[in-house]
N, CA, C and O of each residue as an XYZ file, in Angstrom:
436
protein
N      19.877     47.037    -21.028
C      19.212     46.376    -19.916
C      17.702     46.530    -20.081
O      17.412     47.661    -20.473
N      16.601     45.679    -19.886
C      15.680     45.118    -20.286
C      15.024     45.911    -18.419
O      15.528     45.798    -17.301
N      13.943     46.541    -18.820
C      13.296     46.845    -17.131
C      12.518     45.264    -16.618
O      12.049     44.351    -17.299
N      12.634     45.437    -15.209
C      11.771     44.183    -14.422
C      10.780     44.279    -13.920
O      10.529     45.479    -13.810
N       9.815     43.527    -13.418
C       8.944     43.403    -12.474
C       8.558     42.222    -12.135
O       8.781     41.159    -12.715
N       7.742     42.496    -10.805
C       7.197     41.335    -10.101
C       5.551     42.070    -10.946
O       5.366     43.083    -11.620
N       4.893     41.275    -10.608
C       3.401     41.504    -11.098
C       2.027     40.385    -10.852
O       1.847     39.456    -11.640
N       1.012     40.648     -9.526
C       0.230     40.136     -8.925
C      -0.813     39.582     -9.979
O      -1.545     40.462    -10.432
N      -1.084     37.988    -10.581
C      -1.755     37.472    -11.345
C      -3.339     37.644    -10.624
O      -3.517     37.860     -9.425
N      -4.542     37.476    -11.766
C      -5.908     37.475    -11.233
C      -6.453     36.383    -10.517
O      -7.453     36.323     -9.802
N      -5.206     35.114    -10.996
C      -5.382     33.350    -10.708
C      -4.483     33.804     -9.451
O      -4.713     32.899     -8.649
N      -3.582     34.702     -8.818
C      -2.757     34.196     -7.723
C      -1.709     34.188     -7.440
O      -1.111     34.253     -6.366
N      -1.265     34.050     -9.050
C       0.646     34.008     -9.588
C       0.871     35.053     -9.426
O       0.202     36.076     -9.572
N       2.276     34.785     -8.966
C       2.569     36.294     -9.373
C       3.669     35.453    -10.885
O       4.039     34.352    -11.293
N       3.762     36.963    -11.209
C       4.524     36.902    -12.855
C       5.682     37.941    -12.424
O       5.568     39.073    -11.955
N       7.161     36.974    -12.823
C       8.209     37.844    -13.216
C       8.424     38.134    -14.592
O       8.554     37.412    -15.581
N       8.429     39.659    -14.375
C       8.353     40.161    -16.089
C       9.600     40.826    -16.395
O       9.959     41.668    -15.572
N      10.324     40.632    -17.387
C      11.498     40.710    -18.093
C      12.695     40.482    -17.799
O      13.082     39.347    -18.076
N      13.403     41.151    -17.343
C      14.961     40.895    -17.346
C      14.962     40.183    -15.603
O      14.295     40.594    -14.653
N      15.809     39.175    -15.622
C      16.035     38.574    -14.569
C      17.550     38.464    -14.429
O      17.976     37.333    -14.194
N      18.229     39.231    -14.512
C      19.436     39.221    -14.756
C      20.469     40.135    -13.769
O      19.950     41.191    -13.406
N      21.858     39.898    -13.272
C      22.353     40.519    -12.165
C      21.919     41.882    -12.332
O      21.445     42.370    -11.306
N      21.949     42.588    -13.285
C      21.090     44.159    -13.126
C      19.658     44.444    -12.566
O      19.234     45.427    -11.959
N      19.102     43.405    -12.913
C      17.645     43.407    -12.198
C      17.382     43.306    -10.950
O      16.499     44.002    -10.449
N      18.269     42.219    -10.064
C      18.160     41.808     -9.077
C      17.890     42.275     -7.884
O      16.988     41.834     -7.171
N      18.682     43.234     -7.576
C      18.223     44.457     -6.455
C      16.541     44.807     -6.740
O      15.787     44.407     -5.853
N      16.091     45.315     -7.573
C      15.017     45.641     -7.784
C      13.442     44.805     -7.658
O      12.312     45.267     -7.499
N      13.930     43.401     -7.804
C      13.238     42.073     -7.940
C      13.123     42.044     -6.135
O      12.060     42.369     -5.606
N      14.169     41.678     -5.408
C      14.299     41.605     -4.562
C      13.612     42.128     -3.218
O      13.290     41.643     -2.134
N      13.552     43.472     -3.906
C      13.252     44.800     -2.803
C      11.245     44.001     -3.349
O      10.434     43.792     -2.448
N      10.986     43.799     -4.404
C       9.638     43.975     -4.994
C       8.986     42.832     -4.404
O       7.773     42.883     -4.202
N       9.658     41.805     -4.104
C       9.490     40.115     -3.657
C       9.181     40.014     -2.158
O       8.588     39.064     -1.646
N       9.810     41.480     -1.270
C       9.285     41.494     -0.227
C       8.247     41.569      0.192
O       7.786     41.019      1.192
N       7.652     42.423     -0.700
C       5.631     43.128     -0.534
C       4.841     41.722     -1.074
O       3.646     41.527     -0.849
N       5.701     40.782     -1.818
C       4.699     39.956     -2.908
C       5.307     38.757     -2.263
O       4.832     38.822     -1.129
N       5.818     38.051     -2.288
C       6.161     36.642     -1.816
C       6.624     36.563      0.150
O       7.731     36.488      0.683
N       4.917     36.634      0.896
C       4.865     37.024      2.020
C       5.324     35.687      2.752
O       5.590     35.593      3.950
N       5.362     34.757      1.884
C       5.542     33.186      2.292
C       4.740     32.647      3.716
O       5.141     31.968      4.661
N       3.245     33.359      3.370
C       2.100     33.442      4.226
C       1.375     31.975      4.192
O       0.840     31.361      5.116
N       1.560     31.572      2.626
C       0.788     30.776      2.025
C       1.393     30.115      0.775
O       2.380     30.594      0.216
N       0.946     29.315      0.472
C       1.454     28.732     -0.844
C       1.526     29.347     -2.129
O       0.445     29.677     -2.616
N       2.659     29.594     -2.847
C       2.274     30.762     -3.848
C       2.947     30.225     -4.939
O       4.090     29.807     -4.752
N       2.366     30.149     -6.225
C       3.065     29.804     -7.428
C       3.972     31.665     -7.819
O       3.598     32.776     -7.440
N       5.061     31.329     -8.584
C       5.813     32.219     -9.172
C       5.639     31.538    -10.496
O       5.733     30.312    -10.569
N       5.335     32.443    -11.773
C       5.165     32.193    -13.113
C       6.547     33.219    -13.741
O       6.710     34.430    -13.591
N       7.344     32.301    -14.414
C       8.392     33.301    -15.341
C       8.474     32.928    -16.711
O       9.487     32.894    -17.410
N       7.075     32.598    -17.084
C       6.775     32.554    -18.548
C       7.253     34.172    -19.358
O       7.492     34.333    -20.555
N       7.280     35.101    -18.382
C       7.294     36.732    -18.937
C       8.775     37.174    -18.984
O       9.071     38.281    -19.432
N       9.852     36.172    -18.450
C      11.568     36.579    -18.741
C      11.456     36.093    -19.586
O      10.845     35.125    -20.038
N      12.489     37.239    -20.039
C      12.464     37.256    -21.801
C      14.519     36.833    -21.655
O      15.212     36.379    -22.565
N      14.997     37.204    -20.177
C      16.181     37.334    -19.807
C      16.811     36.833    -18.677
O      16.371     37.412    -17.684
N      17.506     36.148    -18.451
C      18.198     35.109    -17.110
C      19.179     35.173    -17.084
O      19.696     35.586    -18.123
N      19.785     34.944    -16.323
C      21.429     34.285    -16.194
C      21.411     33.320    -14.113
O      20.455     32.904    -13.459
N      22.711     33.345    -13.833
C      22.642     32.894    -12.710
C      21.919     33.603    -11.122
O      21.286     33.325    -10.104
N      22.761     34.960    -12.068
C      22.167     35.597    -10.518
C      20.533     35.704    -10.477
O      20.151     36.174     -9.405
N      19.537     35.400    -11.335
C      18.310     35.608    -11.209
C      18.229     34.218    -10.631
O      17.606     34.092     -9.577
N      18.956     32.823    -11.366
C      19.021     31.523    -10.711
C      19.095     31.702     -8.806
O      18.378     31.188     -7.948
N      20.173     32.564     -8.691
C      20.206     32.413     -7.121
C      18.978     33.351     -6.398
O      18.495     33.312     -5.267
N      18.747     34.068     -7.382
C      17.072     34.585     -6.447
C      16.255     33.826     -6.401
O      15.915     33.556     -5.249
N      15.658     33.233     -7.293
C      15.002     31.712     -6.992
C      14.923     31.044     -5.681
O      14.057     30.865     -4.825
N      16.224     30.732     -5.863
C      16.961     29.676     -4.526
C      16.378     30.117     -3.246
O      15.789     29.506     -2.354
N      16.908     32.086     -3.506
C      16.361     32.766     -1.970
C      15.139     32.894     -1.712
O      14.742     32.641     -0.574
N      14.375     33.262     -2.580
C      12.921     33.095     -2.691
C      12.161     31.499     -2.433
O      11.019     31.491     -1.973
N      12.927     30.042     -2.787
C      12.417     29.187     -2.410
C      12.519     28.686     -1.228
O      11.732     27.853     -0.777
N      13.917     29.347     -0.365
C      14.475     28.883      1.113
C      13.245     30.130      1.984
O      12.751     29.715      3.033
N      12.870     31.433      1.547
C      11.772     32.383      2.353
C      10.684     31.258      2.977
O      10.268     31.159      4.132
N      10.392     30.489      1.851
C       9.261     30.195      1.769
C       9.266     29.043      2.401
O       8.095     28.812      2.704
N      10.167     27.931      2.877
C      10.264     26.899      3.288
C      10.648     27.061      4.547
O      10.643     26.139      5.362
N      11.095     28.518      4.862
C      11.206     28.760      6.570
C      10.182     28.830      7.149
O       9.815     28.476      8.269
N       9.568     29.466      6.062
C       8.008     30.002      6.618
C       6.941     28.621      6.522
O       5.721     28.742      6.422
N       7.475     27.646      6.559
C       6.743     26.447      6.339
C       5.493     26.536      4.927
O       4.356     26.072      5.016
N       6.002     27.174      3.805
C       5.156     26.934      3.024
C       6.027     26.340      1.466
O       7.199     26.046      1.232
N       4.745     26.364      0.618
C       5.345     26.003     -0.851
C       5.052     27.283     -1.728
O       4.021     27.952     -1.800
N       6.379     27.438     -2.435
C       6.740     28.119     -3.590
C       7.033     27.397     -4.592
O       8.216     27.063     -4.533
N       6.264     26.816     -5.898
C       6.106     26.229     -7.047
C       6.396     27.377     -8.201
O       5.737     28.340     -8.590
N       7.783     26.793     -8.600
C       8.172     27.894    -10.000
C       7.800     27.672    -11.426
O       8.448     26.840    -12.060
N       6.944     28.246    -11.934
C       6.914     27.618    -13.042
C       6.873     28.507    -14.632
O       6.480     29.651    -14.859
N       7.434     27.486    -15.552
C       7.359     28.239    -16.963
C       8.962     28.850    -16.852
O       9.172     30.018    -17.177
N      10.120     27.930    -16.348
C      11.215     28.464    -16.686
C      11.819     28.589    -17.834
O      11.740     27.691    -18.673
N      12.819     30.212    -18.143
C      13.230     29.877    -19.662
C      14.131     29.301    -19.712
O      14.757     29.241    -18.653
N      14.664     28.628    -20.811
C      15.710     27.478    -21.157
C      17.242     28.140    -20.217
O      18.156     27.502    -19.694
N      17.045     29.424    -20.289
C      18.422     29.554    -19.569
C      18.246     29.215    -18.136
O      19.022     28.409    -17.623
N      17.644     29.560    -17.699
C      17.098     29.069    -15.995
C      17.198     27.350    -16.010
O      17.877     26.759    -15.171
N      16.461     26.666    -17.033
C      16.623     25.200    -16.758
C      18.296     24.716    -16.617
O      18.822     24.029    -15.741
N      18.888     25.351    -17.818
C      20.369     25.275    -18.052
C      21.074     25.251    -16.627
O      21.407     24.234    -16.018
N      21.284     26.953    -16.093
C      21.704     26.642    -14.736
C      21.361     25.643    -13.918
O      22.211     24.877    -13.465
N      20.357     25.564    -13.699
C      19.391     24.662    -12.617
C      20.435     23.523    -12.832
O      21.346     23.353    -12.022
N      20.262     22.648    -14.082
C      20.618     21.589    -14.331
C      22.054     21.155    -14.158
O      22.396     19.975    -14.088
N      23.205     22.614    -14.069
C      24.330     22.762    -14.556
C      24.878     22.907    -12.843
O      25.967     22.493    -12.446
N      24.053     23.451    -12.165
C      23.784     23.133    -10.522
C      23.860     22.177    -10.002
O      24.612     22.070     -9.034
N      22.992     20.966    -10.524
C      22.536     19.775    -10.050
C      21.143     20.350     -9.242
O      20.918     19.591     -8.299
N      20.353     21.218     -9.300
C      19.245     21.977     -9.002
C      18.033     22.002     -9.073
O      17.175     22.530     -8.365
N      17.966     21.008    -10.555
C      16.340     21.150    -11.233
C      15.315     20.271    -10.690
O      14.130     20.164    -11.008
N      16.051     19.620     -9.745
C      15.016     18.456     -9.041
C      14.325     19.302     -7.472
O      13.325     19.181     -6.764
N      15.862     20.378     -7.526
C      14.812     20.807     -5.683
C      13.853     22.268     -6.793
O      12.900     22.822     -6.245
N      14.160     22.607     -7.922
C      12.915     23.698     -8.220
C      11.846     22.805     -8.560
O      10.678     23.156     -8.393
N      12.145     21.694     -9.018
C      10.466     21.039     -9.480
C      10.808     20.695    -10.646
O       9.970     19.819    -10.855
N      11.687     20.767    -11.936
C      11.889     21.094    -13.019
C      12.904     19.857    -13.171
O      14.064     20.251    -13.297
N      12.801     18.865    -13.186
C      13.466     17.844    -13.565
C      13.465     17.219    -14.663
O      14.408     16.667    -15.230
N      11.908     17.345    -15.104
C      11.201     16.309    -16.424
C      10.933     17.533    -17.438
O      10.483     17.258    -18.550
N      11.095     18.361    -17.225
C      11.167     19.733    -18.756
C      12.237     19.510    -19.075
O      13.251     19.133    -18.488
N      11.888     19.859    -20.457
C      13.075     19.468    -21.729
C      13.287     21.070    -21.958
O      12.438     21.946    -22.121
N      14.971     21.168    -21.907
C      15.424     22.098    -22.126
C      15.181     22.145    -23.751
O      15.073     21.082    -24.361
N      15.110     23.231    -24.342
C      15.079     23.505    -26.115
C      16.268     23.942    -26.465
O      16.890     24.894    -25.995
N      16.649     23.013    -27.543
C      17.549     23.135    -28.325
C      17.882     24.366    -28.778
O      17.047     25.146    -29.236
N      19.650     24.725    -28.636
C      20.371     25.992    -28.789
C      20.365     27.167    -27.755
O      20.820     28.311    -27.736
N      19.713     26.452    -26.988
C      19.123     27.362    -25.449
C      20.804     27.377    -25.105
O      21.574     26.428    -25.250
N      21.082     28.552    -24.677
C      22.306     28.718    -23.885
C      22.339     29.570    -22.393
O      21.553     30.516    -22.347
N      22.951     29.392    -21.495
C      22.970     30.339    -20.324
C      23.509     31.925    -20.440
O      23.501     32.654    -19.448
């Protein structure tokens, strides 16, 4: 298992860093409370998972419904091919934003 974090960018983002995966999740979660106040409009960057599967897919989801209660926008961006996969395999990639990225070849979930 690969360690996680959330991590406050100098631009604003925050950055999820490494494993996004059902082992991570608790930990992401608890970390997303202090950081995604859904105060304001906030990009999430996961250019830094190196690791996905679904259950990081359904934190997403919860993290994008926080933010839409709270009447704001959460813009995800820099998903890895496994995240597009689900998304797509969902019927999903149109409510993350991610419709027109091209998944890369041999990418698997």
């Amino acid at each position: 298992m690969t360690s996680s974090g959330l991590q406050a960018g100098a631009d604003g983002a925050i950055a999820v860093i490494g494993d996004m995966s059902i082992h991570a999740i608790p930990r992401l979660y608890r970390e997303s409370q202090a950081l995604l106040t859904g105060e304001q409009d906030q990009t999430l960057d996961l250019s830094g998972v190196n690791h996905a599967d679904s259950a990081g897919f359904a934190l997403l989801l919860e993290w994008k419904s926080w933010a839409q209660r709270a009447g704001h926008r959460l813009d995800i961006v820099n998903p890895p091919s496994t995240l597009l996969t689900v998304a797509r395999l969902a019927g999903a990639d149109g409510l993350m934003g991610w419709k027109d990225i091209p998944v890369k070849k041999g990418a698997t979930p």
